[in-house]
C-alpha positions as CSV (number, residue, x, y, z in Angstrom):
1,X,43.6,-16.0,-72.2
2,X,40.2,-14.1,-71.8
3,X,38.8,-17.6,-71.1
4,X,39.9,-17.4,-67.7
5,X,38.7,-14.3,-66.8
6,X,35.0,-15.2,-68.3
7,X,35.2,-18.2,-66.0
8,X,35.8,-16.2,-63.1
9,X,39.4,-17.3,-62.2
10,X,42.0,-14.9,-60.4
11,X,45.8,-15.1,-61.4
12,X,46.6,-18.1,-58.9
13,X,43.9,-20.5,-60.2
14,X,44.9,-19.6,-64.2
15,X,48.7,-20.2,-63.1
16,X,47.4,-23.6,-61.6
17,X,45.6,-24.6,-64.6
18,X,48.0,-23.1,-66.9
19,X,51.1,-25.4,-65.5
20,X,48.6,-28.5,-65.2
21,X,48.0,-28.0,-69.2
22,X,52.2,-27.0,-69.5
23,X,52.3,-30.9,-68.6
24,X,49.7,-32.8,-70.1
25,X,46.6,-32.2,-68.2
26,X,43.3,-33.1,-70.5
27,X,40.5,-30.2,-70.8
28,X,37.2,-32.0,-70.6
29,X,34.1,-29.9,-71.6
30,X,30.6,-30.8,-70.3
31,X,28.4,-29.0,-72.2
32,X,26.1,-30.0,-74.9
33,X,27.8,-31.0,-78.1
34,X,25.5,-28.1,-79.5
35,X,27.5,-25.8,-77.1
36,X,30.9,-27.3,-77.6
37,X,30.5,-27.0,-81.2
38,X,29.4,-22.7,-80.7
39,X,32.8,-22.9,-78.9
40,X,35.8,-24.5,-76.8
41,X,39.0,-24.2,-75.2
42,X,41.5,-25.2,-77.8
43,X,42.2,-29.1,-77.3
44,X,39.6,-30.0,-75.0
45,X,37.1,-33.0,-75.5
46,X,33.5,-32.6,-75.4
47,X,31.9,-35.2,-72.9
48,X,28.6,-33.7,-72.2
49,X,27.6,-33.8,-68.2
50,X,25.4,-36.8,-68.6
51,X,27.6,-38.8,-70.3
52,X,30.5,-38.7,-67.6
53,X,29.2,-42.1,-65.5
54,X,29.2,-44.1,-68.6
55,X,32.7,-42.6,-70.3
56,X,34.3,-43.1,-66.9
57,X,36.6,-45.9,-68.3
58,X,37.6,-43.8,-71.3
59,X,38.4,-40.7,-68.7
60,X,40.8,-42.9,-66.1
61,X,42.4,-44.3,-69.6
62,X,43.7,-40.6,-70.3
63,X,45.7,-41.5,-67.1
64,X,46.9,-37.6,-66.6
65,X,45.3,-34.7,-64.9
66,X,41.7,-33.6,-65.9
67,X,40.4,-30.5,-65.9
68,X,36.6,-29.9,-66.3
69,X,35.3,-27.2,-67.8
């Protein structure tokens, strides 16, 4: 995934993240909706930096490993 190499990570962090999504982890993206709609790793959810305090219940409902983005 090119994704991983245009966020800077080497083979050990992508192997991380790529067993963490293997078994359920959530992507969570904090950009702007504008910027999440221009584009997005496949499956994540958009909840835009700002927003994280007040969608804190919805994120420890997920109840799985998050992964921000």
């Amino acid at each position: 995934m090119k994704i991983f190499e245009w966020l800077g990570f080497g083979k050990k962090k992508k192997q991380k993240i790529m067993h963490a999504l293997a078994h359920g982890a959530v992507v969570i993206d904090v950009r702007s909706a504008n910027e999440f709609d221009n584009g997005h790793f496949p499956g994540s959810k958009n909840i835009p930096l700002q927003r994280i305090v007040s969608q804190s219940d919805r994120i420890k409902a997920m109840d799985k490993t998050i992964i921000f983005l």
